[in-house]
C-alpha positions in Angstrom: 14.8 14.7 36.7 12.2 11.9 36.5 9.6 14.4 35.2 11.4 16.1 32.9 12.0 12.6 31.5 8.3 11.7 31.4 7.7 14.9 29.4 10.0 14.1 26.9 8.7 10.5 26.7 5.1 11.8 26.4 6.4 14.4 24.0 7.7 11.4 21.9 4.2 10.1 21.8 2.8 13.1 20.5 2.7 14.9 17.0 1.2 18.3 17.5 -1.7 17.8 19.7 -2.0 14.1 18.4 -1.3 11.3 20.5 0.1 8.5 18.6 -0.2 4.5 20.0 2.6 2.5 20.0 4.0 1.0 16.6 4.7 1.6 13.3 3.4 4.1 10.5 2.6 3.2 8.0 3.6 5.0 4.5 1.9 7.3 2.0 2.9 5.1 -1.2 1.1 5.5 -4.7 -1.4 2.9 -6.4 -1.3 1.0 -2.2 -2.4 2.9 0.4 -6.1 2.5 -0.7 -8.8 2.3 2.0 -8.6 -1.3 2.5 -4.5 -1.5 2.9 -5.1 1.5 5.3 -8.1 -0.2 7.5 -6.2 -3.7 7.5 -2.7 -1.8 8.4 -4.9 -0.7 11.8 -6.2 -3.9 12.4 -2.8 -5.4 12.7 -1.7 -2.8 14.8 -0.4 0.5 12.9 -0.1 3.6 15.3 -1.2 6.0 12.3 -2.0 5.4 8.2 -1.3 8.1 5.4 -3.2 8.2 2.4 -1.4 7.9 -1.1 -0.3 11.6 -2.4 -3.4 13.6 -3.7 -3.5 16.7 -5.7 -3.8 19.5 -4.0 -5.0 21.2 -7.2 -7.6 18.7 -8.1 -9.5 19.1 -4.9 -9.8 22.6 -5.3 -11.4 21.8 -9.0 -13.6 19.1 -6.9 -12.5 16.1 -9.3 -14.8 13.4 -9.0 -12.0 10.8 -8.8 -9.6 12.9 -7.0 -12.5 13.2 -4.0 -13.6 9.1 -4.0 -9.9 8.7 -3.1 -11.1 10.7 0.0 -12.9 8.3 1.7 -12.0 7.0 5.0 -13.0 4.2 7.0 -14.2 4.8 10.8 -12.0 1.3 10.9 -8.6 3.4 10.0 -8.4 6.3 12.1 -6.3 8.1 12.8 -5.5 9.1 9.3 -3.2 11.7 7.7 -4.0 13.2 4.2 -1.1 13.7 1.8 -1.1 16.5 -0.3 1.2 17.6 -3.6 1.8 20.6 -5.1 4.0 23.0 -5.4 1.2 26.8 -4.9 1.1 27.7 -1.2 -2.7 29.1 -1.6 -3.9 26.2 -3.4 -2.4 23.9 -1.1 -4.1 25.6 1.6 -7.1 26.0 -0.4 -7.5 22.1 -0.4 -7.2 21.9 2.8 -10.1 24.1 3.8 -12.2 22.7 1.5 -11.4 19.0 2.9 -11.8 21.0 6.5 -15.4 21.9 5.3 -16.8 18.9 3.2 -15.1 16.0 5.2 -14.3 17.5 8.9 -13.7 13.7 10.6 -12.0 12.3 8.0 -8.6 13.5 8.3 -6.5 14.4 11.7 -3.6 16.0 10.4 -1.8 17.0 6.2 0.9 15.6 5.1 3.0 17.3 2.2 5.0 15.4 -0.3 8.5 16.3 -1.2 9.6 13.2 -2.0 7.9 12.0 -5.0 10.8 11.8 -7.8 9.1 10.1 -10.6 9.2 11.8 -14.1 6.0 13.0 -14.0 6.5 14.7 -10.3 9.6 16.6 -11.6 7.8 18.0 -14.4 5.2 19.1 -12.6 7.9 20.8 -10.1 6.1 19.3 -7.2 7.4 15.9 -4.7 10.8 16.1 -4.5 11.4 19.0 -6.9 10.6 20.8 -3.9 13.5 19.5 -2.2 15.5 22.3 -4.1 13.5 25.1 -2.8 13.4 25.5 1.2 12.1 28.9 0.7 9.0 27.7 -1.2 8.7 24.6 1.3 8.6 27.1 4.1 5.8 29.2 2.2 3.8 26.5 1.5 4.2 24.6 5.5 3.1 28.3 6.6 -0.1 28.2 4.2 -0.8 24.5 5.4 -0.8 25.8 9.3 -3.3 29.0 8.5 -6.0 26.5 6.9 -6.1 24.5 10.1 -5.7 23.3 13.6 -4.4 20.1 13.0 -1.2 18.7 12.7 1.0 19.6 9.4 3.8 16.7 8.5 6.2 16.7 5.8 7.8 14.0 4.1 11.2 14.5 2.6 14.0 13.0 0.7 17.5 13.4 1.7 17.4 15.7 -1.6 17.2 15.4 -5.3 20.4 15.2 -6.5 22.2 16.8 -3.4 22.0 17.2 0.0 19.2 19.8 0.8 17.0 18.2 3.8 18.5 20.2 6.8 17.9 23.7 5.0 14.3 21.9 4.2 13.5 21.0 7.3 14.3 23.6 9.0 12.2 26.0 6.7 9.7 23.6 7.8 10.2 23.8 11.2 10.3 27.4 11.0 7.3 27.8 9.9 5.5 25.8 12.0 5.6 21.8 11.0 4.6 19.3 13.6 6.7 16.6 13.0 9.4 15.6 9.9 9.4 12.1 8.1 12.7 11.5 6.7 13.1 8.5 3.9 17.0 8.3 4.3 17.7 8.5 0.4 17.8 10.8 -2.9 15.1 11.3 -5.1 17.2 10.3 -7.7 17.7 7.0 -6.1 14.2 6.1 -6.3 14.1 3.2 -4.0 17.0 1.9 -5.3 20.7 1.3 -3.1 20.4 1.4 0.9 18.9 3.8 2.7 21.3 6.3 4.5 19.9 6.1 8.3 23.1 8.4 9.5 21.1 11.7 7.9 17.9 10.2 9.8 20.4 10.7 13.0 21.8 14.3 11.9 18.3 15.4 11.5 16.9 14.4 14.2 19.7 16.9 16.4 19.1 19.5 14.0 15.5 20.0 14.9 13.3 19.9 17.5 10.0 18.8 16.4 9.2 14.7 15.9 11.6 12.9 13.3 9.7 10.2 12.3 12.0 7.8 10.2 11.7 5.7 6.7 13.3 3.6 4.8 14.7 -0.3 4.3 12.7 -1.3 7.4 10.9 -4.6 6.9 10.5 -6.7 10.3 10.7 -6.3 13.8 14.6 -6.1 14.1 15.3 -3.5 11.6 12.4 -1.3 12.7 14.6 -1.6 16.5 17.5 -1.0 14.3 16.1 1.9 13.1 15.3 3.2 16.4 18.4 2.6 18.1 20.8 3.9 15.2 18.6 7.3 14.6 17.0 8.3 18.0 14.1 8.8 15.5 11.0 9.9 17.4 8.5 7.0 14.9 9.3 4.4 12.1 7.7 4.5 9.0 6.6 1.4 6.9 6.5 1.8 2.9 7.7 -1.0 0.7 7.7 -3.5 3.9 4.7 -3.7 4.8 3.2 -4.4 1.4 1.0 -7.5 1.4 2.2 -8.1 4.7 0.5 -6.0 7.4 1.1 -8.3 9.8 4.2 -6.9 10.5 2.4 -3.9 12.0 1.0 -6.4 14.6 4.8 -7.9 15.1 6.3 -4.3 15.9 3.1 -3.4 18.0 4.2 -6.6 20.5 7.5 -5.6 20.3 7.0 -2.1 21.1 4.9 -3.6 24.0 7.5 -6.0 25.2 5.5 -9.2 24.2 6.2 -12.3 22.3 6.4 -11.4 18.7 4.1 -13.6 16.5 5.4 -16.0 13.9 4.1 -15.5 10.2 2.8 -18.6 9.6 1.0 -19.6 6.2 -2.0 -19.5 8.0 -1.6 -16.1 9.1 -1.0 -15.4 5.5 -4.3 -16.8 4.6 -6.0 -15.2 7.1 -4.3 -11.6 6.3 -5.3 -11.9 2.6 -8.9 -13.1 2.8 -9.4 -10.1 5.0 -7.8 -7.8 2.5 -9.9 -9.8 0.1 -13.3 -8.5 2.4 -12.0 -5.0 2.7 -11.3 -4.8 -1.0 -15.0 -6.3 -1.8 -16.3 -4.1 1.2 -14.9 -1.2 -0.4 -15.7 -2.0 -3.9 -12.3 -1.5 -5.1 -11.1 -3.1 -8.7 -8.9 -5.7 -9.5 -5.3 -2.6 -9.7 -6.5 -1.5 -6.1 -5.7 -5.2 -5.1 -2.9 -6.4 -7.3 -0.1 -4.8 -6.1 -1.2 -5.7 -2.2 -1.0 -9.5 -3.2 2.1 -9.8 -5.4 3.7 -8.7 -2.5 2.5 -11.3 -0.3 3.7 -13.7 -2.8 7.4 -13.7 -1.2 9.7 -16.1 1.1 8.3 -19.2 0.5 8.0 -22.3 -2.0 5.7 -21.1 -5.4 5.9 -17.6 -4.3 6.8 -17.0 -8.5 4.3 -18.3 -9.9 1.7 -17.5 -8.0 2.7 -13.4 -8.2 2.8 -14.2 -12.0 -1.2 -15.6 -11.9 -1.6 -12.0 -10.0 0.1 -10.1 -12.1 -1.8 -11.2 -15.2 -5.0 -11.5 -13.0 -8.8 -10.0 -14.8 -10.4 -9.4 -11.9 -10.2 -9.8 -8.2 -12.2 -13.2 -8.5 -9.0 -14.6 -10.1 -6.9 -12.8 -7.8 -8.6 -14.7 -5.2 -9.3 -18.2 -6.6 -5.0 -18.4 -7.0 -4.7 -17.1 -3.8 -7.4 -19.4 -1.8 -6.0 -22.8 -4.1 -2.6 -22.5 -3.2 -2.7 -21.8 0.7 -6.3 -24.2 1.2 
């Protein structure tokens, strides 16, 4: 009895071969999860960072701008790449061509079928997929012949309707490591509450990892989260933006220790490192923007100083409003 309980715990801590730390994840989100958000997610405490999505189909045309948003810091590991498209052997061409030219950088893939903006839809890939199990399964098959690493997949509850357990199970079928679960429809975009029941359902309808997402932004509903679902991991999106601390809050949780305060001096300190990465990285002023209007929340001036980001030139003038109002 007590080791068939320690092999389901360590089995908990695993996806595929990977063993994951304690704490959060933290998302694959568009236009945020640069290189800097990623390596100061780790810092604070995050058990494993996703990239933003990435074309599948532009790596296999070797797009100059499509590979600089392949670079990974040694700081960030583990990391997951996240791939989109909707072509089974040019996903998997991507992925042996990332295999070949950058053989460190990336521990496991990642594909997106939960992307439902315009542009995603046209292009039948993100959560369009979420209507097609059969190609899903196709394409999680392809991902798993073009390497030994973990394959993940990150789905919606479905477009319109409710498709994720025919999904996921394609997925499962065909090999997937673990399932990430953002408890809403693509249609809803991240609008409305997020439905953790389904995160529940799916997690006895399958028995790889369910790693759950959505509407979790501190240290009580991440428990929440766990408690309610049996989820296996918690994913952080839309919470954890300009503040990472909360990776380091959920890590002392998870850990049983006092859970840090977010102090105004913590806040300083987390955004003149982001401010380091950011110059470390030579990122520009839109790889930065978004990071620190969200830290502009939950306290006295919080308005006006997101508007003095928003309308921000350069990351010089991001940072001289930043460093004036908490110095």
């Amino acid at each position: 009895m007590f080791i068939s309980f320690l092999n389901k715990y360590f089995i908990m801590q695993k996806i595929g071969n990977l063993k994951i730390d304690k704490g959060a994840l933290l998302a694959p989100m568009a236009d945020y999860t640069n290189i800097a958000f990623r390596t100061l997610a780790k810092e604070y405490g995050s058990a494993l960072q996703y990239t933003e999505l990435i074309s599948a189909k532009a790596i296999t045309y070797n797009s100059k701008r499509t590979i600089e948003m392949l670079a990974v810091s040694e700081a960030e590991k583990p990391v997951f790449l996240q791939l989109f498209g909707n072509d089974p052997a040019i996903i998997g061409e991507a992925i042996k061509i990332i295999e070949k030219k950058f053989p460190k950088n990336f521990v496991g893939y990642d594909l997106n079928c939960g992307c439902s903006v315009p542009k995603a839809l046209r292009g039948k890939y993100g959560c369009y997929l979420m209507d097609h199990s059969k190609v899903v399964g196709n394409i999680i098959a392809a991902m798993k012949n073009a390497t030994k690493k973990p394959i993940t997949i990150k789905l919606r509850i479905g477009l319109e309707k409710e498709t994720y357990l025919a999904v996921a199970k394609e997925a499962e079928k065909n090999g997937v490591d673990a399932i990430t679960l953002h408890a809403r429809f693509g249609k809803q975009g991240y609008g409305g509450k997020a439905n953790w029941k389904k995160i529940k359902k799916l997690k006895e309808a399958v028995k790889v990892p369910v790693i759950g997402n959505g509407d979790v932004v501190d240290v009580a509903t991440f428990e929440q989260m766990k408690k309610e679902t049996g989820c296996d991991f918690v994913m952080i999106a839309r919470g954890s933006i300009g503040n990472a601390f909360l990776f380091k809050q959920v890590k002392q949780s998870c850990e049983k220790k006092k859970v840090s305060e977010k102090t105004s001096v913590e806040i300083l300190k987390e955004g003149e490192k982001f401010l380091d990465l950011a110059d470390s990285f030579s990122l520009g002023v839109n790889s930065v923007r978004g990071y620190f209007i969200g830290l502009a929340n939950g306290f006295n001036g919080a308005k006006k100083l997101r508007n003095e980001f928003a309308i921000a030139k350069s990351i010089t003038e991001i940072k001289k409003s930043f460093i004036n109002f908490f110095k």
